[in-house]
N, C-alpha and C positions, 0 to 999 in steps of 0.2 A: 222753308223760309224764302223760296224764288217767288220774285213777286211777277205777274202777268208782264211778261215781254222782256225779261231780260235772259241773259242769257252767257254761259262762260266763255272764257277765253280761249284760244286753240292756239295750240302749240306752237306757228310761227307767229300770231300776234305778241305772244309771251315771248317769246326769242327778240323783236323789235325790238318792243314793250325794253324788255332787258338792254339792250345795248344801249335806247335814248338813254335808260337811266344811269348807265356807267359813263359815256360819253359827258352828260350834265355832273354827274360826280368831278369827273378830271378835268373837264374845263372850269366850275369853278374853284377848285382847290389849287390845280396847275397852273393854269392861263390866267384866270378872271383875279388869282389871290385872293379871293370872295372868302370869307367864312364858312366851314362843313356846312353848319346848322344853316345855313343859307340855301347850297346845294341840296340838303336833304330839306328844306322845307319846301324847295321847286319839284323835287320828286314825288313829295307825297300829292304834291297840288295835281301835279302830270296825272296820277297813280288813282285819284279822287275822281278826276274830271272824265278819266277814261272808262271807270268805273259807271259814271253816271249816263254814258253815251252806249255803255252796253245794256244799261236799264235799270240798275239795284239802286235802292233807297241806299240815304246818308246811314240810316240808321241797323240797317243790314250790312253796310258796310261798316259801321263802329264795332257791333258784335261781333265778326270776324275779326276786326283787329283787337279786342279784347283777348277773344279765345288763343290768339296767336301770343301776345303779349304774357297771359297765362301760363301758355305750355312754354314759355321762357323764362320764368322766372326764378328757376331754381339754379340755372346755368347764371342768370345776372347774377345773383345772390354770393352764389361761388365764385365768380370775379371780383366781385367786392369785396368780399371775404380775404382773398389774397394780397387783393390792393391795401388793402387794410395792413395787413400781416405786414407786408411788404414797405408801406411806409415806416410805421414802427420802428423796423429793424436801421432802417433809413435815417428818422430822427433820431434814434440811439446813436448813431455812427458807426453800427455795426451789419455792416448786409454781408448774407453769406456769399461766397463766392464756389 
């Protein structure tokens, strides 16, 4: 599915890559008091655009975030799951301790 001319990332553009996107996390949460979904909606923008400067189509990169999405879903599920449990016990007025 590599389309002509693009091509992956290497190890220290990933290690970068990684820090811009921690750096944008704790400044807008920390510094900026900006909303998460704000921060993470500038990371994916970061995450997109760099993607499209290494050459991969929007749509080979949606399918990758699918697939990745997918292999998580059983771990969301089971979070939810607890949260679930866990409020419950919460509006009862009875959480374990």
């Amino acid at each position: 599915m590599k389309e002509k001319g693009s091509r992956k990332v290497n190890f220290p553009e990933a290690i970068i890559l990684l820090v811009i996107v921690v750096f944008i996390m704790i400044w807008t949460t920390l510094i900026g008091q900006i909303p998460t979904a704000v921060g993470l909606v500038y990371c994916a923008a970061l995450c997109g655009i760099y993607g499209k400067i290494l050459g991969h189509t929007w749509d080979e990169m949606f399918k990758n975030i699918l697939h990745v999405v997918h292999g998580a879903l059983p771990a969301i599920f089971l979070l939810l799951l607890v949260g679930f449990i866990s409020a419950s016990w919460i509006g009862r007025g009875r959480f374990p301790i």
